[in-house]
C-alpha positions in Angstrom: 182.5 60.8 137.1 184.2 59.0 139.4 183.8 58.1 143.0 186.7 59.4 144.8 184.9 59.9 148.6 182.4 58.0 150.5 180.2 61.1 150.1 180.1 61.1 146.4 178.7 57.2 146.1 175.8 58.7 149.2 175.0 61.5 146.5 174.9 58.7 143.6 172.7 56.3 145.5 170.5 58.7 146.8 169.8 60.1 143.1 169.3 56.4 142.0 167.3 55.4 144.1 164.5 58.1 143.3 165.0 57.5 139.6 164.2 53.7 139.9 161.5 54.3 142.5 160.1 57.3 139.9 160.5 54.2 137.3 158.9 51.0 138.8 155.6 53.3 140.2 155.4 54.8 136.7 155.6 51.5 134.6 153.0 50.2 137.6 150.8 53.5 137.3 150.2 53.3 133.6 147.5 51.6 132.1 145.2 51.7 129.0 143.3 54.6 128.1 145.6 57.1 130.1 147.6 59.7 128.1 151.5 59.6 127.9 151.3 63.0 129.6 149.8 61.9 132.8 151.9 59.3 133.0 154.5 62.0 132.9 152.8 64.3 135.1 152.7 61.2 137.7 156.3 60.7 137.3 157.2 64.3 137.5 155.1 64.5 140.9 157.4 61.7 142.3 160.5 63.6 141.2 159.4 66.5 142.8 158.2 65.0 146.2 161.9 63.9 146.4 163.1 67.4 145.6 164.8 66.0 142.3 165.0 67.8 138.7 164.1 66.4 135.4 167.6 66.1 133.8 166.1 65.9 130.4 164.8 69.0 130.9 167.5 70.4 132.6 170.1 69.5 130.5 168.2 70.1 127.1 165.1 71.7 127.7 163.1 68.7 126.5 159.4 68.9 126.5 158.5 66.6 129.6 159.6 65.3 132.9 160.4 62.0 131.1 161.3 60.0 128.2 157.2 57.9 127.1 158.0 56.5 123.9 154.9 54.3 122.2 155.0 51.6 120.1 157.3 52.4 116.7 158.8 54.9 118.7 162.4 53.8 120.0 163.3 56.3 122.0 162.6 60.0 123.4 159.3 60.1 122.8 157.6 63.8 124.0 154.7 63.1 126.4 151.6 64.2 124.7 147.8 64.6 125.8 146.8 62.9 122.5 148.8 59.8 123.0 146.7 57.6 124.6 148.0 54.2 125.7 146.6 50.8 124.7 146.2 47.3 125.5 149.4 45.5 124.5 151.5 48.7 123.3 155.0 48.5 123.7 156.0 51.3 126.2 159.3 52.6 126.9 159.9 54.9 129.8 163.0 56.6 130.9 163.7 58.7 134.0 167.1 60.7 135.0 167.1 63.2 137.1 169.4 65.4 139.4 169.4 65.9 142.8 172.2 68.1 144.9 174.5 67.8 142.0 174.3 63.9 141.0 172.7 62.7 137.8 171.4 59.3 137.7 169.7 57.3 134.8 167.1 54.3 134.7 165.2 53.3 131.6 162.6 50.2 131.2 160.3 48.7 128.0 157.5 46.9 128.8 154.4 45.1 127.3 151.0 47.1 128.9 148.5 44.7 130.0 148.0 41.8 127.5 150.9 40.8 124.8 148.2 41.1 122.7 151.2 41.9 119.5 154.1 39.5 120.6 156.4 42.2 122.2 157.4 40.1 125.1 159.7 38.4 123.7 161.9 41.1 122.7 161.4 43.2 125.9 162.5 39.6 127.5 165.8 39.6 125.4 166.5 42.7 126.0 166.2 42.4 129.9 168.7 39.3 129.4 171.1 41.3 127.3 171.5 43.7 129.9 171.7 41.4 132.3 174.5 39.8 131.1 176.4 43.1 130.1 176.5 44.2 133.3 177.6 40.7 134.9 180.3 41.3 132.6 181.5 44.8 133.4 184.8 45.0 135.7 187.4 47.6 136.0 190.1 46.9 132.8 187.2 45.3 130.8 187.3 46.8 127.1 184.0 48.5 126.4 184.0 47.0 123.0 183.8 43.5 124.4 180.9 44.5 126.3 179.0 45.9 123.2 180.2 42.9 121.1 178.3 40.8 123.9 175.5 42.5 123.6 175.3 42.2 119.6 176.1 39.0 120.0 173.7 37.9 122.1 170.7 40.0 120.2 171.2 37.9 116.9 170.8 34.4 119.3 167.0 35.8 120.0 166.9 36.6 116.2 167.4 40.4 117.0 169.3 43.1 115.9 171.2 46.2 117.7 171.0 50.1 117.2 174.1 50.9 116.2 174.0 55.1 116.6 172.6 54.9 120.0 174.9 53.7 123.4 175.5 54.1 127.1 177.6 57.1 128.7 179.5 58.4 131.5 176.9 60.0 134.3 177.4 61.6 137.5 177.5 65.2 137.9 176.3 65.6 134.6 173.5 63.7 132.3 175.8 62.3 129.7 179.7 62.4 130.5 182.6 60.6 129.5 183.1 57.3 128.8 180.2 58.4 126.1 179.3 55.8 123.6 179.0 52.6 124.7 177.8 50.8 122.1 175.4 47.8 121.3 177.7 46.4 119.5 182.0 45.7 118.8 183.9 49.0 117.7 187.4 47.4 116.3 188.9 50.8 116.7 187.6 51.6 120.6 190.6 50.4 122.6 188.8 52.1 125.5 188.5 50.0 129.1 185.7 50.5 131.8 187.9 52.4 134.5 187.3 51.4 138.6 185.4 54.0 140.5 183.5 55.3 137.4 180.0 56.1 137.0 178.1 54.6 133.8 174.8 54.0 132.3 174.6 51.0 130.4 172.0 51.2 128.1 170.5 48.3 125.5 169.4 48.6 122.2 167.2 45.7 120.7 165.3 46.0 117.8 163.5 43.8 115.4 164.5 45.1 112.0 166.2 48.1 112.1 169.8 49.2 113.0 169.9 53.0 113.3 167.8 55.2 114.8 166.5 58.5 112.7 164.6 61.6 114.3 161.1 61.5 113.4 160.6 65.2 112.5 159.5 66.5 116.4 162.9 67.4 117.1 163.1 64.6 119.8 161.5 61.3 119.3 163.6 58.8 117.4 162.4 55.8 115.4 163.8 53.1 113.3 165.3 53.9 110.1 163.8 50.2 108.7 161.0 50.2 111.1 159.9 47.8 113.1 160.4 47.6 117.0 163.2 48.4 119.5 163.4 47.5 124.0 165.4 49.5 126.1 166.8 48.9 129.7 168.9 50.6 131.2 170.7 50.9 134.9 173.4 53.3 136.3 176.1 51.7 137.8 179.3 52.0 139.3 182.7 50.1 138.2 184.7 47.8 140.5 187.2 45.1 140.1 184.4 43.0 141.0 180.8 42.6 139.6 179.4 46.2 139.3 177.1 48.3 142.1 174.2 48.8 140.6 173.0 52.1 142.0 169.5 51.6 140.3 169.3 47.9 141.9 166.0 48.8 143.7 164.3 48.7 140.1 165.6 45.5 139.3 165.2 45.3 135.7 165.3 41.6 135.1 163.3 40.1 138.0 
């Protein structure tokens, strides 16, 4: 979408702020020997306090209130009773929601309790990548210059991108126009971030592999070499200027 009307960036905040709030107590709510799906059943209770709606599950009828993917598992992972978490996993959570109409996206990996497997380091790139995307991101920017950034900047920490997975449009929907916006640069995308629109920009870091392949749930997607993959993510809105980050109160990178 785009914000048109002083009422439309109240509606956006307002949904932004409960996803990163849903987000930061989640990742500070989980701990070892807790199941994915009472982490999700935490999360949900936050979303309903607010009066929000699991967009996930609104939009696609996905099997939770949020995305808990667990160690080899890049992204989507269903929350489960029998996946229990453990010291030093790499955990990636993602919240969206609705509320009166706006859609609004936040997403976070982290290390749980002790780097016990050397995950930090790429949960740490990843946090930079992003970082530096969105410092980037003005209105007239090509979105390919953005996603060569990020590529760019993965294979400096020794990383890699997922190539099938990207950023989108958000705002009165989960995933709108401008869709795809890639971890990497698209010679033939001659698209340009437009002022006044609403994105999620997402990263994709992995450690060996560079596509992501369903892993036969119907959901939960994995690498198609392996290996590991960070996510962060933050909803934002497009100016001539550095970016609002409507997620800001999770910041990402502190």
């Amino acid at each position: 979408m785009s914000i048109t009307k002083e009422s439309e960036l109240v509606g956006m905040k307002k949904v932004s702020e409960v996803v990163a709030y849903t987000l930061k107590e989640m990742i500070s709510y989980a701990r070892p020997g807790m199941s994915t799906m009472e982490l999700d059943r935490f999360g949900a209770g936050i979303l309903k306090d607010f009066g929000a709606n699991s967009a996930p599950y609104k939009t696609y009828q996905f099997p939770g209130w949020t995305c808990i993917s667990v160690g080899k598992e890049f992204c989507h992972g269903i929350p489960s009773s029998k996946r229990i978490l453990k010291e030093g996993d790499l955990v990636n959570i993602d919240v969206s929601a609705e509320l009166n109409g706006f859609w609004s996206d936040n997403g976070a990996s982290f290390v749980l309790g002790e780097d016990q497997f050397g995950h930090q380091k790429l949960v740490d790139a990843s946090k930079i990548i992003l970082k530096k995307a969105v410092d980037q991101i003005r209105g007239g920017v090509k979105i390919s210059a953005i996603g060569h950034l990020m590529e760019t900047e993965a294979r400096k920490y020794g990383f890699k991108v997922i190539k099938n997975l990207g950023g989108h449009g958000i705002g009165r929907r989960l995933h709108e126009q401008p869709d795809e916006l890639l971890n990497f640069k698209n010679p033939f995308d001659q698209r340009r971030f437009k002022k006044n629109s609403v994105v999620a920009i997402e990263t994709f870091i992995s450690t060996l592999s560079t596509y992501a392949i369903e892993n036969g749930d119907g959901w939960t997607l994995v690498g198609n070499k392996g290996g590991f993959m960070a996510q962060h993510e933050h909803t934002l809105v497009v100016t001539d200027h550095r970016p609002i980050i409507l997620t800001e109160k999770n910041q990402l990178w502190d």
